[in-house]
MARVO-688963 format. One record per residue (C-alpha): x, y, z. Coordinates in steps of 0.5 Angstrom, whole numbers, padded with zeros to 4 digits, always signed. Last residue first. Layout:
! MARVO-688963
XYZ ...
***
This chain:
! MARVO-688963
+0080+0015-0086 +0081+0014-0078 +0078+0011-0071 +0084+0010-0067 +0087+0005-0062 +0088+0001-0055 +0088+0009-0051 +0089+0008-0044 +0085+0013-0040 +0086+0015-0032 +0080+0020-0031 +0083+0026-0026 +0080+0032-0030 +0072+0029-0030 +0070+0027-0038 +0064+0030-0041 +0069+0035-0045 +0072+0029-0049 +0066+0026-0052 +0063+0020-0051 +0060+0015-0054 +0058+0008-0052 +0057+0003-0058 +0052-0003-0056 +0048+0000-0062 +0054-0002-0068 +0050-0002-0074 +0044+0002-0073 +0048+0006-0068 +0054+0008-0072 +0053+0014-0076 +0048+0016-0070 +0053+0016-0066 +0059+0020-0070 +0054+0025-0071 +0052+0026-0063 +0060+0025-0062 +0062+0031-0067 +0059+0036-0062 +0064+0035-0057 +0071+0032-0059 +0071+0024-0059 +0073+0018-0054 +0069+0012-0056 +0068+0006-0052 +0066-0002-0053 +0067-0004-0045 +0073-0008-0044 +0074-0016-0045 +0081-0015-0048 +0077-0018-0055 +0073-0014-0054 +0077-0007-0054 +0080-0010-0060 +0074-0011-0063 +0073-0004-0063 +0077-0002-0067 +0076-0007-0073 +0068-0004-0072 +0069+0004-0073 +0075+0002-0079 +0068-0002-0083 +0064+0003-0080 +0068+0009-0083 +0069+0007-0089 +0062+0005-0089 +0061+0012-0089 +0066+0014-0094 +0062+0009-0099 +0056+0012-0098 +0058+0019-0098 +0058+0024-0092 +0052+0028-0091 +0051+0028-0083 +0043+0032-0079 +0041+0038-0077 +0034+0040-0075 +0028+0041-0078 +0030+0048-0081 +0035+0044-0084 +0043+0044-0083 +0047+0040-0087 +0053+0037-0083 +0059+0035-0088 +0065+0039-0085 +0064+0037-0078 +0065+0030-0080 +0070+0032-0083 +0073+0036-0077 +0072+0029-0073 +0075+0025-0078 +0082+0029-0078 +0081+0030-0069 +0083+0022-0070 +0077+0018-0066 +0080+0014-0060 +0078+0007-0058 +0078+0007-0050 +0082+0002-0044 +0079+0005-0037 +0085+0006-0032 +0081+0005-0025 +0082+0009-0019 +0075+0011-0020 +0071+0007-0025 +0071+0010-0032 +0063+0009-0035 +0058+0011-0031 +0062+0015-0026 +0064+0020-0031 +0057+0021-0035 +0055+0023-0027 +0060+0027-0026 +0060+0030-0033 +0053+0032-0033 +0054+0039-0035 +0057+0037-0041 +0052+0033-0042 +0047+0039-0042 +0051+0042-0047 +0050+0036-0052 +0043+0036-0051 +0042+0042-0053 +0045+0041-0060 +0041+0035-0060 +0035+0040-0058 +0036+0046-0063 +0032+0052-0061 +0039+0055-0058 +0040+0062-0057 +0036+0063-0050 +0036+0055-0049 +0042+0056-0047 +0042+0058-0041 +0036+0056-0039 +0037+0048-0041 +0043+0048-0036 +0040+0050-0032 +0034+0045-0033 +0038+0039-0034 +0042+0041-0027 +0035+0041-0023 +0033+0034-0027 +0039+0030-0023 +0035+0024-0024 +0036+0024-0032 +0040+0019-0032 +0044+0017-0038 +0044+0010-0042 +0044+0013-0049 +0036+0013-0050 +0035+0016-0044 +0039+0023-0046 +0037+0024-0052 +0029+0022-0049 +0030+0027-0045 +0032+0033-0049 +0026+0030-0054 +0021+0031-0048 +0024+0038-0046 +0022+0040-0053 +0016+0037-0053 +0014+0041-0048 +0015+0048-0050 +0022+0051-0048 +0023+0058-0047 +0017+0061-0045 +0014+0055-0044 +0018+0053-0040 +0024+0055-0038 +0024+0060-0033 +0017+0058-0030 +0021+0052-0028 +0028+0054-0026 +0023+0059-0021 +0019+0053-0018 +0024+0049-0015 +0021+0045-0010 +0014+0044-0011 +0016+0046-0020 +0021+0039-0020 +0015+0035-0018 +0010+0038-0024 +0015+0038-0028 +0017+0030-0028 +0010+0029-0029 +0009+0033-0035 +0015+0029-0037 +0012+0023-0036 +0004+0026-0040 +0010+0028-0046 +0011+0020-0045 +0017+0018-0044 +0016+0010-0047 +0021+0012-0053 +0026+0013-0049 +0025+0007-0045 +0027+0003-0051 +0033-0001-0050 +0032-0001-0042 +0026-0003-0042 +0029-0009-0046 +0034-0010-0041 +0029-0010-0036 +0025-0016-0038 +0031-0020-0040 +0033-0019-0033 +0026-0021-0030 +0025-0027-0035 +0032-0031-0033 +0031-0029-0025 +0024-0032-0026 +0028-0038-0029 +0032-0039-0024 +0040-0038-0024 +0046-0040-0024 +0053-0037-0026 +0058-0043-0026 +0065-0042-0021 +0065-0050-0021 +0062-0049-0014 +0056-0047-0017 +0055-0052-0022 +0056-0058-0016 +0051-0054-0012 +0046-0053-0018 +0046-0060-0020 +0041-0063-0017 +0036-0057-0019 +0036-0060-0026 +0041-0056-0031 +0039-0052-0038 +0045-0050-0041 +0048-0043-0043 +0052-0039-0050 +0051-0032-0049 +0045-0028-0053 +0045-0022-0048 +0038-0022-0045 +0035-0030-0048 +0040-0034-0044 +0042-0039-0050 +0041-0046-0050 +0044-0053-0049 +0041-0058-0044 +0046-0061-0039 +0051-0064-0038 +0057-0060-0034 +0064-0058-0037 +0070-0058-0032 +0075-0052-0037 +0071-0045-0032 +0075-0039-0034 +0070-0035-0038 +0064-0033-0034 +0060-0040-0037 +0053-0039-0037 +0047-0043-0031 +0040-0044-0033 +0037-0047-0028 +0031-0052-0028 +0024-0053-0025 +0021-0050-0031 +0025-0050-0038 +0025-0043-0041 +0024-0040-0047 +0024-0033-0050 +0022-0027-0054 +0022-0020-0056 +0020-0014-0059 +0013-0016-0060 +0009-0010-0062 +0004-0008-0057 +0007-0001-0054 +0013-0006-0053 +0012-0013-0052 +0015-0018-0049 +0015-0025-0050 +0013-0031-0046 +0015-0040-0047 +0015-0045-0044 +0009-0048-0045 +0009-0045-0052 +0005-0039-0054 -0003-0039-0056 -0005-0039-0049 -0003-0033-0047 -0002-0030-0040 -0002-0024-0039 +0003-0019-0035 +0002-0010-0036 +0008-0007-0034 +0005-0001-0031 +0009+0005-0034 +0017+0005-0031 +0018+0012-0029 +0025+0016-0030 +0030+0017-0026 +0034+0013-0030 +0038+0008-0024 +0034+0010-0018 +0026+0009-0023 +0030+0004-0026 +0031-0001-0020 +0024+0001-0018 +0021-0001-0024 +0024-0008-0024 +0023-0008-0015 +0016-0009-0018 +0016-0013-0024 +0021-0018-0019 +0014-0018-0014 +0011-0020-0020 +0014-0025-0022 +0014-0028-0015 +0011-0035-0015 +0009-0039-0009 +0003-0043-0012 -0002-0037-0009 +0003-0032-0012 +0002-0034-0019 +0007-0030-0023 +0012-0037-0024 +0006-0042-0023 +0004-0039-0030 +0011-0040-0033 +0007-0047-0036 +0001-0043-0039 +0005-0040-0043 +0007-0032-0042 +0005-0025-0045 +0009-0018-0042 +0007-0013-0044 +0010-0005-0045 +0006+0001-0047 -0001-0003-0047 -0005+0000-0053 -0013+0001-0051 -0016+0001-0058 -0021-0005-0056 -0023-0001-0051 -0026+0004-0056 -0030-0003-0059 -0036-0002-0054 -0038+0005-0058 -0043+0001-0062 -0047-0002-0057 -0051-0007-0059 -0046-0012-0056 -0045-0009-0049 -0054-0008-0049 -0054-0016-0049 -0048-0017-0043 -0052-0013-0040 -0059-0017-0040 -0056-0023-0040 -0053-0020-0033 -0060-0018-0032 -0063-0024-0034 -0059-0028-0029 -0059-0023-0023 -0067-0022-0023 -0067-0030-0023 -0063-0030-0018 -0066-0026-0013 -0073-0029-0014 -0070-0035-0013 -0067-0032-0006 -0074-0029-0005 -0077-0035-0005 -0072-0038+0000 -0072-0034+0005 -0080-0033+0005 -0081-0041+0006 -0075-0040+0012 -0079-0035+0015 -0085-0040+0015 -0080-0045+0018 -0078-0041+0023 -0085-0038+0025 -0087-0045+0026 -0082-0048+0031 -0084-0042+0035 -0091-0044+0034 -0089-0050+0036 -0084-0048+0043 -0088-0043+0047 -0096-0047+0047 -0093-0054+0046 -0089-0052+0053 -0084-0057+0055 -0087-0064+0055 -0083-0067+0050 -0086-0069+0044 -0090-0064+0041 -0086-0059+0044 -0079-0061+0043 -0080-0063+0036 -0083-0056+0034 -0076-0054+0037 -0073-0059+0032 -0078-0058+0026 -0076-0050+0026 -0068-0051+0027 -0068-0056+0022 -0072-0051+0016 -0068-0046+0019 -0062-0048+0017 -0064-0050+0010 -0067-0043+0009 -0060-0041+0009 -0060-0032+0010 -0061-0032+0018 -0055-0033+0022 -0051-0030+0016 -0056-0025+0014 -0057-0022+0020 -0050-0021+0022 -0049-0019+0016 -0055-0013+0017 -0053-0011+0023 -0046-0010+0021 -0046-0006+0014 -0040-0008+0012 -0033-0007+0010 -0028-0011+0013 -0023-0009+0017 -0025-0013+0023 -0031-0013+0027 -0028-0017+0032 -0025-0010+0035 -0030-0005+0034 -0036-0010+0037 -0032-0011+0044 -0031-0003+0044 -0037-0002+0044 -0039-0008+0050 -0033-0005+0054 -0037+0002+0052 -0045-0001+0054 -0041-0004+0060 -0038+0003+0063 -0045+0006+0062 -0048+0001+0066 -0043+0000+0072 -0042+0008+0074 -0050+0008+0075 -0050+0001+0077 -0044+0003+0081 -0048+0009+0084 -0054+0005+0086 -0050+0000+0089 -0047+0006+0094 -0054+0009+0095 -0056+0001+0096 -0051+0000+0102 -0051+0008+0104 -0058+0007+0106 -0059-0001+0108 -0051+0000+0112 -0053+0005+0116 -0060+0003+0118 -0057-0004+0120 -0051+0000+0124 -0055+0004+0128 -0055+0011+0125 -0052+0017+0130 -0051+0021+0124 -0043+0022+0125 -0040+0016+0127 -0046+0011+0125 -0047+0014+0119 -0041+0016+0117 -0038+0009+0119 -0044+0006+0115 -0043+0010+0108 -0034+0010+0108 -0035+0002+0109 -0040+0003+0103 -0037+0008+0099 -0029+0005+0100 -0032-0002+0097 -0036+0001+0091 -0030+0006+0090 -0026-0001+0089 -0030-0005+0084 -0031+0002+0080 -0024+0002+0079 -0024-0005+0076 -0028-0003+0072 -0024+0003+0070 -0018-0001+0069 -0021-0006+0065 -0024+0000+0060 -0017+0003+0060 -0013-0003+0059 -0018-0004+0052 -0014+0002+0050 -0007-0002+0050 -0008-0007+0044 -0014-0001+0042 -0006+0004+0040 -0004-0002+0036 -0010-0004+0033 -0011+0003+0031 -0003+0005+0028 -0004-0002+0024 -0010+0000+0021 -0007+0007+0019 -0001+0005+0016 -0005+0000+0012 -0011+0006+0010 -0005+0010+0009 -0002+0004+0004 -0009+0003+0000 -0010+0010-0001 -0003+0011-0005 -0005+0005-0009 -0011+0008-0011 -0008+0015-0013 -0003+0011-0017 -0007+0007-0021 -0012-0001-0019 -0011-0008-0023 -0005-0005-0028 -0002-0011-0027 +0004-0007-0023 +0000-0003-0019 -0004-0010-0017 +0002-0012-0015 +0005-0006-0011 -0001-0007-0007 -0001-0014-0006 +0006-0013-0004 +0004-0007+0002 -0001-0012+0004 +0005-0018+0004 +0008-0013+0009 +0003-0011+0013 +0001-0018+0015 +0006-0018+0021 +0003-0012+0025 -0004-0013+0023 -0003-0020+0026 +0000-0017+0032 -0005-0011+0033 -0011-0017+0031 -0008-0021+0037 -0008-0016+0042 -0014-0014+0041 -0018-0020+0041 -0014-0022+0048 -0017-0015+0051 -0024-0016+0048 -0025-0023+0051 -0023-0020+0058 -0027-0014+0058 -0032-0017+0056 -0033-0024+0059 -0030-0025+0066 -0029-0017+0068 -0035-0014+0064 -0040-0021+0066 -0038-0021+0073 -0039-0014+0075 -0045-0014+0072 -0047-0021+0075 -0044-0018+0082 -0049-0011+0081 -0054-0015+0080 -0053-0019+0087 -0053-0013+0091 -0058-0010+0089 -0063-0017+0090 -0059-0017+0097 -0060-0010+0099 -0068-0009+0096 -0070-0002+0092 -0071-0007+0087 -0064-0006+0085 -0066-0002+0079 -0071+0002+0083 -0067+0002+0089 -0060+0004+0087 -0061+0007+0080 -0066+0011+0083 -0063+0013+0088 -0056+0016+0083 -0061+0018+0079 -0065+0023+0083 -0059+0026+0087 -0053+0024+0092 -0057+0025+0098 -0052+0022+0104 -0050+0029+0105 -0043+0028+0107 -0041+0021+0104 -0046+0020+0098 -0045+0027+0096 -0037+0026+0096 -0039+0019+0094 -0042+0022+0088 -0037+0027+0086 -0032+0021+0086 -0036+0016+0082 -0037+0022+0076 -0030+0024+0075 -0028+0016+0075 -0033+0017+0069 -0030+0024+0066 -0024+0020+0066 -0026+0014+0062 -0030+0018+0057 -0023+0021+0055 -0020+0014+0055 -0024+0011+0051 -0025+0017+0046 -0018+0017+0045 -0018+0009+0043 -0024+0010+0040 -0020+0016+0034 -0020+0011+0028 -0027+0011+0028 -0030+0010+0021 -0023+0006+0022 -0026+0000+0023 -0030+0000+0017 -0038+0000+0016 -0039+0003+0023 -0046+0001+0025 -0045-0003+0031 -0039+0002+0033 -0044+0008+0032 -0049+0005+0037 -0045+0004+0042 -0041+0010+0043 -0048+0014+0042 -0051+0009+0048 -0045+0010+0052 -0045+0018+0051 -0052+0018+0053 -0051+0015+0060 -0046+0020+0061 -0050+0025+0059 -0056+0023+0065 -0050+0023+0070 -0048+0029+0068 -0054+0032+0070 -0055+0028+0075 -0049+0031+0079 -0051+0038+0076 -0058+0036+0082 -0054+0033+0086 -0049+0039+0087 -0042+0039+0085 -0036+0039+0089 -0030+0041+0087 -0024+0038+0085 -0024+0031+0081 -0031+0034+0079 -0026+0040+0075 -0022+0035+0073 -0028+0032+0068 -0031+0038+0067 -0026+0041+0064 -0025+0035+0060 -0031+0035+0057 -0030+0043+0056 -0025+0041+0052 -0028+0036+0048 -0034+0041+0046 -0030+0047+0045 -0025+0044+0041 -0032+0041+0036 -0034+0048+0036 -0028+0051+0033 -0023+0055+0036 -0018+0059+0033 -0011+0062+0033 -0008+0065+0028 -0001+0062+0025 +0005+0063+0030 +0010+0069+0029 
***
């Protein structure tokens, strides 16, 4: 069944516009409803008009294309009821008269001539600039949207505007774009609607002196001096309103998209430099005084500019010495008050602060697109780890190198490095023997040996097999690399709140189910941050859940909870580290370790957590290590094949000492894997 159908005023209110519209196309109507409607036709212009000069933005009237073609019709509407009334009765009403002898100076030639000045000046002036500007400004739109959309992301990533203004940003892009577009073809109504105007004008007055002379027995020179101005007076009254909304529409598309109050800054511009004035002034004082055009018109003229420009200038001065002692004002309660320290207490999850010389690298002006790196950084880990990068904050910080930028996490330095400007840093992959000169250094992300090389010898560096690469690519991976390392911690509660918040619009049940009837907040942030911390993805946040609901019931433990839900993302662990079709060489651990390992967990009402001897241990790390370098030394992943829920114990045993470890259990493995064992990790 449909939803209940309503009709407010505004429904009622346009759609009777248009009945009446169609209904005039049909029936005939009298002169005196005729006048009526003309009268509101006349009114309608004027309110179009007035509300395009005042609108402070475009899109305070996103609907004018509409409108424009609404109006159109009720006005070609109008000029067939008058020419019926005109043709058939030869008494089309009061306003129609008026218009034809009043307006027109109720002479033939004197109606004649205003009404081709009007139509000269909608066709050749108006209508014709309107339509090129139009068109201009919905290509210009069109073309700019994209370096728009990145100015947004930009500020988003500084931290210049949030989420929600970011989101209203891009819909007023969106919209921008659609009523530019939608004008570039609307000015063609307001063209075709004078242009038809031009057209019933013709037919009336060769239809008016025929009717007269066939039908009403009038000689010719009475006929066409009584329907001649009648049908004048009908342009003028059809002509008028059409060009008061071509002159709206005119306003509308030059105005742009700026916000303003339009009669005030045009006011100001023409009229808010005191020197201007004080020229134009002497200059038409001049002309009274020294040619013979009227002095009596031209100085006091010329006077009235240049006192309006002593006033200008006074309150100018007056402004800013109000501005400067309230600026000194301000800045004096800032330091009285105690409370002005708090945000000083702000901490930035993650930032990134450079030297002044990598400042062309995050400056677009200058061409540089670090901050166009940042944004594809957060959408990289978004797909990647299904989790939101909190806005990387980006400083610059005079007391660094030149060169140099560090990386800070929740406003601890984590890490740093170096580049050198217009240089490459290009890396061996390992089967290059052709040396290059250049400068030694190593590439700050994974400490590989490199050389700083001039853009000259990028090519020949290239084609020797060489990996190259330009310093905001350098800073961008290093950047996402130490993400990576601690996006664990950088989950917020508030993070996984959000992650609820989106998972409940479509699965709310799952939701209800677990939390916090099950699970409290904090619990699911440790799951998470379990998960995240060895590299897996929490994108599939429905199994997580699932899977956290069955066991949750019997389980308050969250390691332990995190193991279960990473067997129920085998696929996803599957794919991450054993390509398909592939056989992927691993380390074992022998089953005995695993028992002992199992034997020494020491629960606690905190948690879980391994008792082994410290010499056992280091046993175990030092055999851990001689293993894995085998997988190294073969180039291959550094991965570790254990039974399951011994592998989050035998991971934390070996996270400090080898944190590059991949570990994974035996059940997280899909059936069809094709592993090569190359050793076993044993006591």
């Amino acid at each position: 069944m449909g939803g209940e159908f309503k009709l407010n005023k505004a429904d009622l209110g346009v759609g009777g516009y248009l009945l009446a519209a169609i209904i005039m196309l049909i029936v005939p109507i009298s002169s005196t409803l005729l006048d009526i409607l003309l009268a509101c036709n006349i009114a309608v212009a004027f309110t179009i008009l007035f509300r395009a000069m005042f609108s402070n933005e475009v899109l305070e009237m996103g609907n004018f294309p509409t409108i424009l073609l609404f109006t159109t019709i009720f006005r070609i509407a109008l000029n067939v009821s008058s020419t019926r009334l005109i043709l058939t009765t030869g008494k089309p009403g009061n306003v129609v008269e008026t218009f034809g002898s009043f307006v027109g100076g109720g002479d033939l030639i004197m109606g004649t001539i205003v009404f081709i000045i009007l139509i000269i000046i909608q066709f050749m002036v108006i209508n014709k600039g309107s339509e090129r500007v139009a068109e201009v400004t919905a290509r210009f739109t069109l073309d700019a949207m994209p370096g728009k959309q990145m100015a947004i992301d930009a500020d988003l990533n500084t931290g210049a505007i949030d989420d929600t203004e970011a989101k209203r940003r891009r819909e007023k892009i969106q919209q921008e774009s659609a009523f530019f577009g939608s004008m570039d073809g609307a000015v063609k109504y307001v063209k075709g609607d004078a242009t038809a105007g031009l057209i019933i004008t013709a037919v009336n007055i060769v239809g008016g002196i025929a009717m007269g002379v066939l039908r009403n027995g009038m000689d010719i020179n009475e006929a066409l001096s009584r329907y001649t101005i009648l049908t004048i007076g009908d342009g003028l009254v059809s002509q008028i309103p059409s060009l008061l909304i071509s002159l709206s529409t005119g306003i509308l598309v030059t105005k742009g998209s700026k916000d303003a109050d339009f009669s005030r800054s045009m006011i100001s511009q023409l009229f808010g430099m005191p020197k201007v004035l004080y020229i134009v002034g002497a200059v038409i004082a001049g002309l009274g005084i020294i040619t013979p055009l009227s002095s009596i018109v031209f100085v006091p003229l010329g006077a009235a500019f240049i006192l309006t420009a002593r006033n200008i200038q006074a309150t100018i001065e007056t402004s800013d010495i109000e501005k400067a002692v309230d600026e000194e004002e301000v800045a004096a309660e800032e330091i009285r008050q105690p409370e002005n320290v708090t945000s000083l207490l702000q901490v930035d999850p993650i930032e990134l602060e450079f030297g002044y010389g990598i400042i062309p690298l995050a400056d677009v002006n200058q061409g540089g697109d670090l901050l166009d790196r940042v944004v594809m950084i957060r959408r990289q880990i978004a797909l990647e780890l299904g989790t939101v990068v909190p806005i990387i904050r980006l400083r610059d910080n005079i007391q660094l190198n030149p060169n140099q930028y560090i990386i800070k996490i929740k406003g601890i330095q984590v890490s740093e490095g170096e580049i050198l400007f217009d240089h490459y840093m290009a890396m061996n992959p390992g089967y290059v023997e052709e040396e290059i000169t250049g400068i030694p250094t190593f590439e700050p992300s994974f400490h590989l040996p490199a050389i700083w090389i001039t853009e000259g010898q990028r090519e020949r560096a290239e084609s020797l097999g060489y990996t190259v690469v330009d310093p905001p690519s350098i800073i961008a991976t290093h950047l996402t690399e130490i993400i990576r390392q601690h996006i664990a911690e950088l989950l917020t509660r508030q993070d996984v709140q959000n992650l609820i918040n989106n998972l409940k619009e479509t699965n709310p049940s799952i939701v209800d189910e677990l939390t916090p009837k099950l699970l409290g907040l904090g619990d699911i942030q440790k799951v998470l941050q379990n998960l995240l911390s060895e590299g897996i993805s929490i994108r599939d946040l429905l199994t997580i859940f699932e899977t956290l609901a069955d066991y949750a019931t019997s389980i308050r433990d969250t390691d332990v909870l995190t193991e279960y839900v990473r067997q129920s993302l085998t696929r996803a662990i599957t794919a991450r580290y054993f390509p398909a079709n592939e056989t992927t060489s691993v380390v074992m651990v022998d089953q005995k370790l695993a028992d002992e390992i199992m034997a020494n967990i020491k629960q606690t009402e905190t948690g879980a957590f391994l008792n082994l001897p410290q010499e056992k241990v280091q046993e175990i790390l030092k055999n851990t290590r001689t293993e894995v370098e085998k997988l190294e030394a073969l180039g291959k992943n550094p991965i570790v094949l254990i039974n399951a829920f011994a592998r989050m114990y035998f991971k934390r045993l070996t996270m400090n000492y080898l944190p590059d470890l991949i570990v994974v259990a035996l059940q997280e493995l899909e059936p069809n894997v094709e592993i090569q064992s190359v050793g076993v990790i044993t006591i």
